[in-house]
MDAnalysis code that builds the backbone (N, CA, C; Angstrom):
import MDAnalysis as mda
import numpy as np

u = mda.Universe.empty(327, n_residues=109, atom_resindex=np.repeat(np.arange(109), 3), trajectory=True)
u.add_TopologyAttr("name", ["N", "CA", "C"] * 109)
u.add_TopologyAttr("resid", np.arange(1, 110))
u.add_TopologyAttr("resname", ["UNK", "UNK", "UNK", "UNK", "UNK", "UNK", "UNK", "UNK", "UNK", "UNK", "UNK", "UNK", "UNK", "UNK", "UNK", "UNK", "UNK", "UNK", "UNK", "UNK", "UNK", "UNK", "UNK", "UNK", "UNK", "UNK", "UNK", "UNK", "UNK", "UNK", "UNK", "UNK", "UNK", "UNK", "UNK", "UNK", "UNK", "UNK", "UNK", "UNK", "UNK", "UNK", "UNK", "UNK", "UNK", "UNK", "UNK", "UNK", "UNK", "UNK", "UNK", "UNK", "UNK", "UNK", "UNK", "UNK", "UNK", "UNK", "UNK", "UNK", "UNK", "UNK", "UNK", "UNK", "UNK", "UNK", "UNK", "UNK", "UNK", "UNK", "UNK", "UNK", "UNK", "UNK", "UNK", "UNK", "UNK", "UNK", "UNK", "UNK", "UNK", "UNK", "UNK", "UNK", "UNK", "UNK", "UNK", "UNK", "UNK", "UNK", "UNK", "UNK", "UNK", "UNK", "UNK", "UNK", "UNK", "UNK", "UNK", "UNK", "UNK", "UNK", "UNK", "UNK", "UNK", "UNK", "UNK", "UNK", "UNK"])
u.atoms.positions = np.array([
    [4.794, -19.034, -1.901],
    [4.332, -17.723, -1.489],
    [5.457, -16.718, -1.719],
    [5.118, -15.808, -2.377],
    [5.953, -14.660, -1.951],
    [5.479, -13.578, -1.287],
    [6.592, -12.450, -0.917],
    [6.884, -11.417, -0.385],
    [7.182, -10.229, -0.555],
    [6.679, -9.456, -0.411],
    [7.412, -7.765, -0.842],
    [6.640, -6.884, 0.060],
    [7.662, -5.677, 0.318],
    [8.257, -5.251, 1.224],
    [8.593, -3.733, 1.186],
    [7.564, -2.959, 1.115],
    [7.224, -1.765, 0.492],
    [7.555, -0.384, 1.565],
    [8.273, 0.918, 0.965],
    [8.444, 1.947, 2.267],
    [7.262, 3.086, 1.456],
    [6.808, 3.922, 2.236],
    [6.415, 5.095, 2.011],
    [6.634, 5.774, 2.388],
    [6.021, 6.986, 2.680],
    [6.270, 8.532, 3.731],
    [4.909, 9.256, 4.028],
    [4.313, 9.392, 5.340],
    [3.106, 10.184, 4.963],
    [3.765, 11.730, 5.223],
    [2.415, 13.045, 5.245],
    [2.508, 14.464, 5.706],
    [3.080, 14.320, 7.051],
    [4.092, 15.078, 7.644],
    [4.047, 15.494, 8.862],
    [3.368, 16.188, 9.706],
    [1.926, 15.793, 9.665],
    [0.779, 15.994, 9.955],
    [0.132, 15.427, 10.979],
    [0.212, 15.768, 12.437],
    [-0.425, 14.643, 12.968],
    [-1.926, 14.534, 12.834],
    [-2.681, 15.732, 13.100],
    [-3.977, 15.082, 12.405],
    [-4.322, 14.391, 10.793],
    [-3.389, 14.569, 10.139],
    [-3.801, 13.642, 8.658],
    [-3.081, 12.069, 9.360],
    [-1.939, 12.346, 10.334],
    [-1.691, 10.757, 10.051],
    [-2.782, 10.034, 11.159],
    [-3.295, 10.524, 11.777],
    [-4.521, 10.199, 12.801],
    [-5.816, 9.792, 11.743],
    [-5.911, 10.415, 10.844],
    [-7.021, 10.311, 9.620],
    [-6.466, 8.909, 8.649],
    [-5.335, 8.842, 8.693],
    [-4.915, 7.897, 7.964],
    [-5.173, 6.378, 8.471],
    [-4.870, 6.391, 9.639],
    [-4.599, 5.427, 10.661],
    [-6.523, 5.443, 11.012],
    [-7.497, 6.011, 11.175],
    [-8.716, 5.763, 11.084],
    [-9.050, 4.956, 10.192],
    [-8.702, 5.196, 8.829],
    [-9.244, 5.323, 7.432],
    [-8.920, 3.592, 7.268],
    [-7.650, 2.771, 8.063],
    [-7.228, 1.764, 8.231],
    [-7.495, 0.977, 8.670],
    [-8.422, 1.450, 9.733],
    [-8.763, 0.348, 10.468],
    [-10.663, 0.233, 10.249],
    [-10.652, 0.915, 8.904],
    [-12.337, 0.093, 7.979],
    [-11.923, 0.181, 6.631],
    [-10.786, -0.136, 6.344],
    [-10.519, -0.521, 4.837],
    [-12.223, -1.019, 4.165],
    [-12.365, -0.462, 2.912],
    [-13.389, -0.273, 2.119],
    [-13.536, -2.096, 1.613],
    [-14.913, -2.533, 1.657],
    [-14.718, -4.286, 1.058],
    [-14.739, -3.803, -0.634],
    [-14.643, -3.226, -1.119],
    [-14.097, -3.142, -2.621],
    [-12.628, -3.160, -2.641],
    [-11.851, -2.886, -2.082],
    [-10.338, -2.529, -1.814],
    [-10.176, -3.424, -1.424],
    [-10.966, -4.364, -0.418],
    [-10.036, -5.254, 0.122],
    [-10.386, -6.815, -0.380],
    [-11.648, -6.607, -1.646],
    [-11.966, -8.023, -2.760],
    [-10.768, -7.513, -3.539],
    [-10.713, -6.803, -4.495],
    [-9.550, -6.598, -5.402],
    [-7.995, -6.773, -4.696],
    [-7.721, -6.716, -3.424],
    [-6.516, -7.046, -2.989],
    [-6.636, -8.953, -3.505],
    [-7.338, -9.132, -2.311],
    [-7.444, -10.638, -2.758],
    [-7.533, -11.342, -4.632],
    [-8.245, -10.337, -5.308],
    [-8.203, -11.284, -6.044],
    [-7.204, -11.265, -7.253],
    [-6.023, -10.479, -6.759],
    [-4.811, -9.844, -7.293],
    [-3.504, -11.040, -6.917],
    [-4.229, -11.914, -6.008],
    [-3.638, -13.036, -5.377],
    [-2.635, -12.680, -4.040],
    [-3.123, -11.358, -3.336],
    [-2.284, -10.954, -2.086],
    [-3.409, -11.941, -0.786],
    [-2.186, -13.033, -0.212],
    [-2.885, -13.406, 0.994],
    [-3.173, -13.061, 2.392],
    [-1.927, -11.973, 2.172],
    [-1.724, -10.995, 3.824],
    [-1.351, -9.957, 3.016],
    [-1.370, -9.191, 3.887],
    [-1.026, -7.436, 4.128],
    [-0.934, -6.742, 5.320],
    [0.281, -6.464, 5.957],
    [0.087, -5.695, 7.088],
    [0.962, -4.212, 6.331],
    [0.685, -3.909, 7.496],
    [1.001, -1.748, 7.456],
    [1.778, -1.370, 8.820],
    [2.872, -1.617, 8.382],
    [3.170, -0.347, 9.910],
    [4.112, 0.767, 9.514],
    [3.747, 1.473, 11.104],
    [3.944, 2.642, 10.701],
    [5.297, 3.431, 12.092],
    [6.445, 3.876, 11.703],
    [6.858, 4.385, 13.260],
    [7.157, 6.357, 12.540],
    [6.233, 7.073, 13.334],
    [6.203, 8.372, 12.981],
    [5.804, 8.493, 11.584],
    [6.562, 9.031, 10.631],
    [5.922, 9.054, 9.077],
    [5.675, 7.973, 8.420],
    [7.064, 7.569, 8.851],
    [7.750, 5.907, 7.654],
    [6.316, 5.082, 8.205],
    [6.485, 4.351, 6.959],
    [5.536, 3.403, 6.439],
    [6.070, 2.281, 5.698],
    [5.512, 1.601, 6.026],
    [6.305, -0.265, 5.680],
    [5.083, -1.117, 5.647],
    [5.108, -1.764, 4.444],
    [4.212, -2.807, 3.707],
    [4.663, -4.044, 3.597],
    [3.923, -5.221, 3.994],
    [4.446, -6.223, 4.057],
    [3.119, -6.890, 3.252],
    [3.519, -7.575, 2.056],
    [2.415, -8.195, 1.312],
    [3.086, -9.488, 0.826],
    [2.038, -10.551, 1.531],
    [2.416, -12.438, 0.886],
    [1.670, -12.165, -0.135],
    [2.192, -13.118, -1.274],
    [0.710, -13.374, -2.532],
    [1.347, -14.670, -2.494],
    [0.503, -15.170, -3.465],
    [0.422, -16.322, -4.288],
    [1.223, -16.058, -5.214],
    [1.730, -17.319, -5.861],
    [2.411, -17.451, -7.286],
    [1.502, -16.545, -8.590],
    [0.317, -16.443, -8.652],
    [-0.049, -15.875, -9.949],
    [0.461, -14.222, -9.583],
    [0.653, -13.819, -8.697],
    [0.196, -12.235, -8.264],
    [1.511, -11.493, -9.169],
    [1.414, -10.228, -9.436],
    [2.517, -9.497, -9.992],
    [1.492, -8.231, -10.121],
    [2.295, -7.280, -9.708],
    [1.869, -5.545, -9.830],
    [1.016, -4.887, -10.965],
    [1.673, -5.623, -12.037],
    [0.767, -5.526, -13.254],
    [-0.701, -6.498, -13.191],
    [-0.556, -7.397, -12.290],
    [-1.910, -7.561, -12.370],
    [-3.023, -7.494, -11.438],
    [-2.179, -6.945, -10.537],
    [-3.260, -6.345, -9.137],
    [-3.455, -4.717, -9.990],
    [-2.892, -3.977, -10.828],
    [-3.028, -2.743, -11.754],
    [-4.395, -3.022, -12.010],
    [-4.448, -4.221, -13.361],
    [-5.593, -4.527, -13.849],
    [-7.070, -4.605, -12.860],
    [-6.750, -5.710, -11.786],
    [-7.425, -5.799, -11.137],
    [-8.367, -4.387, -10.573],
    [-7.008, -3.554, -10.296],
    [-7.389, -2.502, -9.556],
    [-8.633, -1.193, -9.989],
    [-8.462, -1.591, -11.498],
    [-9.155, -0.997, -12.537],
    [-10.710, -1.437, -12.445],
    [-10.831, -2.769, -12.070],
    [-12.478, -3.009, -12.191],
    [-13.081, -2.684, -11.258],
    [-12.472, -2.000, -10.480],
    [-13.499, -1.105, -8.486],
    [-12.910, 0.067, -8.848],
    [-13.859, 0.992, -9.497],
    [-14.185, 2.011, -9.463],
    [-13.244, 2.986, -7.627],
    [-14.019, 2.091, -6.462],
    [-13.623, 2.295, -5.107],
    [-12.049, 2.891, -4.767],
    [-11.386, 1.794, -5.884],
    [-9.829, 1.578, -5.426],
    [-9.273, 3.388, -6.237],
    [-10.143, 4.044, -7.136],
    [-9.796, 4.512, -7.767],
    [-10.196, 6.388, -6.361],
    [-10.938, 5.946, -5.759],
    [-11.500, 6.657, -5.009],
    [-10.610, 6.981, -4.032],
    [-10.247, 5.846, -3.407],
    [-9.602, 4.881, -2.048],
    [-8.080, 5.959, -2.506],
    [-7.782, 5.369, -3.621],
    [-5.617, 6.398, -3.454],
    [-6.177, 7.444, -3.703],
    [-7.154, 8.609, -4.490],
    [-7.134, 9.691, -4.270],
    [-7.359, 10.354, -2.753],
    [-8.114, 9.611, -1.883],
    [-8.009, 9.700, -0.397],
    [-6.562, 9.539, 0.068],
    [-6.319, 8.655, -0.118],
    [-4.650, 8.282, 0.367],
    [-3.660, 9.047, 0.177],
    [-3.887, 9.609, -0.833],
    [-2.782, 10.500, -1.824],
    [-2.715, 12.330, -0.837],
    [-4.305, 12.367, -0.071],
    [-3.548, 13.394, 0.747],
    [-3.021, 13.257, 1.739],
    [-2.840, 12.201, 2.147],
    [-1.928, 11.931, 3.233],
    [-0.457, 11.546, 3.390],
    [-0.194, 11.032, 1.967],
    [0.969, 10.309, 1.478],
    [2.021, 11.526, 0.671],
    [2.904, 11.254, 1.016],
    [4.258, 11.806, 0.016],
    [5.330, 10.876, 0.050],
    [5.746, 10.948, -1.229],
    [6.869, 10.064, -1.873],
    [8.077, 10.313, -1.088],
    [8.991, 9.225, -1.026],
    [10.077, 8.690, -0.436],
    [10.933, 9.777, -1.310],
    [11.827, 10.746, -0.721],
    [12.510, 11.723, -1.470],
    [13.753, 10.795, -2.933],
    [13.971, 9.678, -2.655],
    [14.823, 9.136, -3.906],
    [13.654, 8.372, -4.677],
    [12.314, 8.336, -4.650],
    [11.069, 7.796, -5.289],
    [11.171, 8.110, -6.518],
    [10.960, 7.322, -7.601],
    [10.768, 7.999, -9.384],
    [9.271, 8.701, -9.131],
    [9.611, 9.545, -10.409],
    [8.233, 10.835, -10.083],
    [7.092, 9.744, -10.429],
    [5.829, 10.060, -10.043],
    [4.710, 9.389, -9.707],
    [4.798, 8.291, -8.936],
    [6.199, 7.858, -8.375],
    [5.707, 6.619, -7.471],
    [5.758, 6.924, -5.772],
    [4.727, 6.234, -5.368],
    [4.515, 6.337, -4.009],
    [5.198, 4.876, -2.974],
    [4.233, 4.079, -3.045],
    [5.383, 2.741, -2.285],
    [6.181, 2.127, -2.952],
    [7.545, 2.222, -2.603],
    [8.730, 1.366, -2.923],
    [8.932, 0.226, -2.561],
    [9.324, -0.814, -3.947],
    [9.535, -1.512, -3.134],
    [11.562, -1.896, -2.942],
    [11.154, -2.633, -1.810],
    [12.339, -2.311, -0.641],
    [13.183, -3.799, -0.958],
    [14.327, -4.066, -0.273],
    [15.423, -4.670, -0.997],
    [15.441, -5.763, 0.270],
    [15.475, -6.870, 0.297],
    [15.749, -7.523, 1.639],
    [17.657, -7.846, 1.523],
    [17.661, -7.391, 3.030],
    [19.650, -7.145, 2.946],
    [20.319, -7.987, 4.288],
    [18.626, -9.139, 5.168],
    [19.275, -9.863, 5.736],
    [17.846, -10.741, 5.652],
    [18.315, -12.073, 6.098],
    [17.186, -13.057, 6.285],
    [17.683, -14.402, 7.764],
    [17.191, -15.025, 8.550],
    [17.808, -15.303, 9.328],
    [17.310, -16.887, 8.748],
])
């Protein structure tokens, strides 16, 4: 199994991050077949004030490029980040167009 370990940033908005945090807790079943079949076995989300932290297990086949592909055959998912996208802003050291980073592990016990 692996791991990765993602930051974001939403609006300093409390009603968008209230909309966000709705929008979360009925994730769309098109969004959440294409997670799976991208080979992600978990996914959690948390959140303290803006920051945002992703925690995703997959399987051995999984890689970004092919949850991409995946992501391409649900129309939904294509729906789903333009929703997301008003709530979200990039991590100020983010490359332009990217939204979750992923993050560096710098201890393990």
């Amino acid at each position: 199994m692996k791991r990765y370990c993602l930051a974001l940033d939403l609006k300093d908005d409390p009603e968008l991050i209230k909309a966000y945090d709705d929008y979360h807790k009925e994730v769309w079943p098109e969004v959440l077949q294409s997670l799976r079949e991208s080979g992600i076995k978990d996914m959690e989300i948390y959140r303290v004030e803006t920051r945002m932290f992703m925690i995703i297990d997959a399987d051995e086949s999984f890689s970004f490029e092919k949850k991409a592909k995946i992501d391409a055959k649900y129309p939904e998912n294509e729906k789903w980040e333009e929703i997301m996208g008003k709530f979200q802003q990039s991590l100020p050291f983010a490359k332009p167009g990217e939204k979750w980073v992923l993050m560096e592990r710098v201890f393990k016990l």
